[in-house]
C-alpha positions as CSV (number, residue, x, y, z in Angstrom):
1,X,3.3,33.0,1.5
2,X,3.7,29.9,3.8
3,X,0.5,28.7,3.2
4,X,1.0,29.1,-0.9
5,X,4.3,27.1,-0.5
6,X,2.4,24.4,1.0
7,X,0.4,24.5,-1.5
8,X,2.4,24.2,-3.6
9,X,3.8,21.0,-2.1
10,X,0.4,19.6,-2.1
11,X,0.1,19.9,-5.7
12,X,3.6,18.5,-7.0
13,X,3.4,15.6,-4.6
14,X,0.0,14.9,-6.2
15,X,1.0,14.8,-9.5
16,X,4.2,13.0,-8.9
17,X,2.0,10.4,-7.0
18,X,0.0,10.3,-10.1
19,X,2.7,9.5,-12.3
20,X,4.2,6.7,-10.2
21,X,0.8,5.3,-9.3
22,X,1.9,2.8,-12.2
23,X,4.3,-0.4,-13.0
24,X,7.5,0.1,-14.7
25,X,7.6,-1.3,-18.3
26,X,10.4,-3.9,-16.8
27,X,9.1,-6.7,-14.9
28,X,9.1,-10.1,-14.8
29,X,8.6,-13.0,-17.5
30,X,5.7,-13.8,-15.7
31,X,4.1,-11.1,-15.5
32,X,1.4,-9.5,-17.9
33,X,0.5,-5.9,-17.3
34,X,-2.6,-4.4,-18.5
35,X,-2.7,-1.4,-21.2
36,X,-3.1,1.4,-18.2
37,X,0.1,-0.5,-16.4
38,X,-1.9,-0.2,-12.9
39,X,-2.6,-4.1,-12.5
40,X,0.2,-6.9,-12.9
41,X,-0.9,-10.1,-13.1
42,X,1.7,-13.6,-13.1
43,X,0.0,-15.5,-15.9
44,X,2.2,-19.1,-14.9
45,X,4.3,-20.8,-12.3
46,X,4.9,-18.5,-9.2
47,X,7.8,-17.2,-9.8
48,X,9.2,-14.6,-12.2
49,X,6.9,-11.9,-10.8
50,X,8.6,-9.5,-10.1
51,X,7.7,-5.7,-11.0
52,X,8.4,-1.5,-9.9
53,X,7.6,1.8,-9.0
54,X,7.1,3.4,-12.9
55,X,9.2,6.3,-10.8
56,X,11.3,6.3,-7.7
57,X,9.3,7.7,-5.0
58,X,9.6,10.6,-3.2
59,X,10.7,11.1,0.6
60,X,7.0,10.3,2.5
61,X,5.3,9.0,-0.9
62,X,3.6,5.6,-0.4
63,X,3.2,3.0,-3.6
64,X,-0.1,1.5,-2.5
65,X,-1.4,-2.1,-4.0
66,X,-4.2,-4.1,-3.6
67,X,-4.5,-8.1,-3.8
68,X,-7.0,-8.5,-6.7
69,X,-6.4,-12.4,-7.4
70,X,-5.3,-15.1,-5.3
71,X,-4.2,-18.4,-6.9
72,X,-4.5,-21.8,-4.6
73,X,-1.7,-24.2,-4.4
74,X,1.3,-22.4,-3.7
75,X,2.6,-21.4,-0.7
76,X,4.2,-18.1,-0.1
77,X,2.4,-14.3,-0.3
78,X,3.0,-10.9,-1.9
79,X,6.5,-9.6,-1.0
80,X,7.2,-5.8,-1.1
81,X,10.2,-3.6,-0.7
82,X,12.2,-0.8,-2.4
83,X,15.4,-1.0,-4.3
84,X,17.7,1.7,-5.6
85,X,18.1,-0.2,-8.7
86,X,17.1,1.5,-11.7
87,X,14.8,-1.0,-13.6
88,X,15.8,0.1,-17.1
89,X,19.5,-0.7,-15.8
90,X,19.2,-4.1,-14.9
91,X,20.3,-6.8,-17.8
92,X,17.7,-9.4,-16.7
93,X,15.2,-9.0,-14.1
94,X,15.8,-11.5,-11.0
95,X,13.6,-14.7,-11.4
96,X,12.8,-13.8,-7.0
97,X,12.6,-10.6,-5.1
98,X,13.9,-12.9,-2.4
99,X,16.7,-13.7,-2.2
100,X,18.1,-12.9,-5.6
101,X,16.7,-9.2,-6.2
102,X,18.1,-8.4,-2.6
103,X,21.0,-9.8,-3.0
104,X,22.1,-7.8,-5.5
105,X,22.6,-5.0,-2.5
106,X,20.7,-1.6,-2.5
107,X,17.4,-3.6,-2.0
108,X,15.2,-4.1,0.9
109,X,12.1,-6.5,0.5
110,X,10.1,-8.2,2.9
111,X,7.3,-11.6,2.4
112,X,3.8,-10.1,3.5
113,X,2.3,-12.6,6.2
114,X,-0.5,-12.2,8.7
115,X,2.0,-10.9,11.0
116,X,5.2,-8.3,10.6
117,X,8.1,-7.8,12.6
118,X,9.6,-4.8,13.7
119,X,13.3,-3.9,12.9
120,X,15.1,-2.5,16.3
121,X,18.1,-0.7,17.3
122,X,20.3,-2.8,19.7
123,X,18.8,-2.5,22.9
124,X,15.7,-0.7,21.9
125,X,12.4,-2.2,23.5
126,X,9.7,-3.8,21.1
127,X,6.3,-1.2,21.8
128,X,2.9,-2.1,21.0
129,X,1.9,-0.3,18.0
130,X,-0.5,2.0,19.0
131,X,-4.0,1.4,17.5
132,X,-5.2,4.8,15.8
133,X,-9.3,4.9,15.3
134,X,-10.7,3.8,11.9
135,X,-12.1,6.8,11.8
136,X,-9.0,9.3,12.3
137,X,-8.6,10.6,8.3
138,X,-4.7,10.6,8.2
139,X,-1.8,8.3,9.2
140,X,1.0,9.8,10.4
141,X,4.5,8.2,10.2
142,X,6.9,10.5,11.5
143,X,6.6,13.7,9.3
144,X,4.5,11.9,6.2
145,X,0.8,12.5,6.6
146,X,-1.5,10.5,4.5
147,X,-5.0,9.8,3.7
148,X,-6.2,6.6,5.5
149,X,-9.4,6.0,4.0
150,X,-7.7,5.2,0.7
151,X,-5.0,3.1,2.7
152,X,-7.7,0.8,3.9
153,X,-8.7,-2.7,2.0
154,X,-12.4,-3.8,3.1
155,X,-13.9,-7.2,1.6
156,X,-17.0,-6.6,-0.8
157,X,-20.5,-6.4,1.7
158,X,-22.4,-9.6,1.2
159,X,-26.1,-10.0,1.9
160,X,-24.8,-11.0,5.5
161,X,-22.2,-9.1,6.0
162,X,-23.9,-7.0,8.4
163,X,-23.5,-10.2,11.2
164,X,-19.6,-8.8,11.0
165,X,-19.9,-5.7,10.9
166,X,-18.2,-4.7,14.0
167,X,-15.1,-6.8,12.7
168,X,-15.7,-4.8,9.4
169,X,-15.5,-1.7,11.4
170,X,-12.0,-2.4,13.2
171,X,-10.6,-3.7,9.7
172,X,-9.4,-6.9,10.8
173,X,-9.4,-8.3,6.8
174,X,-6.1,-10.3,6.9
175,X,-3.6,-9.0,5.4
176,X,-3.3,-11.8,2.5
177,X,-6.3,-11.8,1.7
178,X,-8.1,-10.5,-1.6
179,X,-9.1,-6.4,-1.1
180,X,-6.0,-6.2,1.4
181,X,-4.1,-3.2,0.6
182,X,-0.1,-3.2,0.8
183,X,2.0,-0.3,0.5
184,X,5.7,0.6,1.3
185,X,7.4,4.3,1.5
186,X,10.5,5.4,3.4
187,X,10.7,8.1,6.0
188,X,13.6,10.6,6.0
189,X,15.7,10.7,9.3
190,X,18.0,13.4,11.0
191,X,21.2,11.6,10.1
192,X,20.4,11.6,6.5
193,X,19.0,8.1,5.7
194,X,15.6,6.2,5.9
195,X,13.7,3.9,7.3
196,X,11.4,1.9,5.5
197,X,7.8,1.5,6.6
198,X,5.4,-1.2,5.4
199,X,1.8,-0.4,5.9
200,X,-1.2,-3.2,5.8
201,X,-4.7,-1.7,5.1
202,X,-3.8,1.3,6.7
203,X,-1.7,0.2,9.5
204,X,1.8,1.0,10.0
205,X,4.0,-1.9,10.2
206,X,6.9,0.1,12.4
207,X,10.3,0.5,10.6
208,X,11.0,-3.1,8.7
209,X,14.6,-1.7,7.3
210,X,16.8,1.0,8.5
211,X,19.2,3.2,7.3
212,X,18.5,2.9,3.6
213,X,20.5,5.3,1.9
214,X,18.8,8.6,0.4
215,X,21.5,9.8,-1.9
216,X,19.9,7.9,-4.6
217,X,16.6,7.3,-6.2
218,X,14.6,4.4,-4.4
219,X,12.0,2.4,-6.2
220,X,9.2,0.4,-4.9
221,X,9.8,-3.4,-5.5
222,X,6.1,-5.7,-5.9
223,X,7.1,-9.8,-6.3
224,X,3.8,-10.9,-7.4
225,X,4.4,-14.1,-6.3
226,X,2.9,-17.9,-5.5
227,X,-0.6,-17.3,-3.7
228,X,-0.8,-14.0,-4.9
229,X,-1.8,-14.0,-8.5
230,X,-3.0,-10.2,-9.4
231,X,-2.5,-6.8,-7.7
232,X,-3.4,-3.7,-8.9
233,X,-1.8,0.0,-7.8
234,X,-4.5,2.2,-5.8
235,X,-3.3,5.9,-6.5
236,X,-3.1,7.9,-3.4
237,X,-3.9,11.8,-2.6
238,X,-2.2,13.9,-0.5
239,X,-3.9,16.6,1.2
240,X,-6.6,17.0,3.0
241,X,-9.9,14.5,2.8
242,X,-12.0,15.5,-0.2
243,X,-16.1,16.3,0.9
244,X,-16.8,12.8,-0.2
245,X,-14.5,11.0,2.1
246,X,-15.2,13.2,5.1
247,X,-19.7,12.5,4.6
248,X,-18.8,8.9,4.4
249,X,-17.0,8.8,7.2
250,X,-19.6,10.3,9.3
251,X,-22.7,8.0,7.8
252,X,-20.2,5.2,8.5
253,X,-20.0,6.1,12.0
254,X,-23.6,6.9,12.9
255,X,-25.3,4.1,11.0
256,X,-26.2,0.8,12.7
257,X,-24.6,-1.4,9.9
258,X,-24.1,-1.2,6.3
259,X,-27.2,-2.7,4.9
260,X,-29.0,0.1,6.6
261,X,-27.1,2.6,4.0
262,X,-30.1,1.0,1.1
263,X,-32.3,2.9,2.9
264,X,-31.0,6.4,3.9
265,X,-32.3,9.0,1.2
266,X,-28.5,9.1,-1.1
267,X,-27.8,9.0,-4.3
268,X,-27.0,5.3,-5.4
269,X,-23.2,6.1,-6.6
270,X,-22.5,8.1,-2.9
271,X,-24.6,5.1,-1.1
272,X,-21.9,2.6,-2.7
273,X,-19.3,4.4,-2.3
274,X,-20.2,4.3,1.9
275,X,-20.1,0.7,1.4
276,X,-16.7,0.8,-0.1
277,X,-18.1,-1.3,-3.5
């Protein structure tokens, strides 16, 4: 019976992941989506790119993005965050995440940079965050378990790329970059509220907001804004790694680099998929 209820589980946070794996139909002036509503792209300025969660997410459930266009000349990044404003409520969607979005209250957003702070209690010491192994298949956040394969962004393997592979290896793709993948969920506390975790190709950021309330629905907030010109939403599945995942993890971590995949005796579609193309 236990292991049918968790089954259970498994299966309606899937499907509920696949329904909000999309933008809401309210966004920014800005912004264009395309006809499956999984990639928002600002089509002028910087501004006025400002788009959500098709659902609010559930307690643990990650809205995952990945930077698919960058546009030079601006300055500023990708900004992410959660609100517990109802899209289809609001009269005119904020012209910036930051500050006008936030400071309608209920909303928590942060700017995406090649570094993230921590949010402490008062007197609590800053910790290292502790480094898990590229190839351990789940993050944990507290109680919230998740694939990290699909959590990880990897650039595209050039005819080189095998000179960096080490640096491919330990995912050190900055987190601004195009391929990076951004997400944001909230994790449910004893006292009844949440914090709000940020994770950056499939590292977790620590706690960037506390406290958020739980009594009502939160939504995942995407400004796609100033250098960041296109992202697209990467659906995530809970549950254990599929047959797939768990071969390419272990070709990854027995072969010398990935140009030597070409030559191992695969299937062309499994051999790309090792190279994360």
């Amino acid at each position: 019976r236990g292991q049918l209820k968790i089954a259970v589980s498994v299966s309606a946070m899937a499907a509920r992941c696949r329904l909000a794996a999309r933008f809401h139909r309210v966004h920014g002036t800005n912004v264009r989506l395309d006809a499956s509503r999984t990639r928002a792209t600002r089509v002028e300025s910087f501004a006025n790119g400002l788009c959500f969660s098709q659902e609010p997410l559930a307690p643990g459930q990650i809205f995952l993005v990945e930077i698919e266009e960058k546009e030079l000349g601006w300055c500023g990044h990708l900004r992410v965050g959660l609100t517990a404003h109802d899209p289809q409520s609001l009269e005119v969607v904020p012209e910036y995440s930051l500050p006008d979005l936030v400071n309608m209250g209920d909303t928590w957003v942060f700017a995406i940079t090649r570094s993230h702070n921590r949010v402490t209690e008062d007197g609590e010491e800053v910790r290292p965050r502790a480094q898990g192994s590229p190839w351990e298949p789940f993050l944990l956040i507290e109680q919230v378990r998740i694939p990290r394969d699909t959590l990880v962004g990897r650039s595209r393997p050039g005819r080189y790329s095998h000179i960096l592979d080490d640096l491919y290896k330990m995912n050190v793709l900055p987190a601004t970059a195009r391929r990076s993948r951004i997400g944001v969920l909230y994790a449910p506390q004893p006292d009844g509220t949440a914090d709000m975790h940020i994770i950056i190709n499939g590292e977790d950021m620590g706690p960037s907001a506390r406290r958020l309330p739980t009594t009502r629905p939160l939504y995942a907030v995407v400004d796609v804004f100033a250098s960041t010109k296109s992202v697209r939403v990467i659906p995530v599945e809970y549950g254990f790694p599929s047959l797939q995942t768990l071969c390419r993890l272990v070709i990854q971590k027995h072969i010398v680099h990935r140009l030597a995949i070409d030559g191992l005796d695969l299937p062309p579609p499994l051999k790309s998929f090792c190279k994360h193309e």
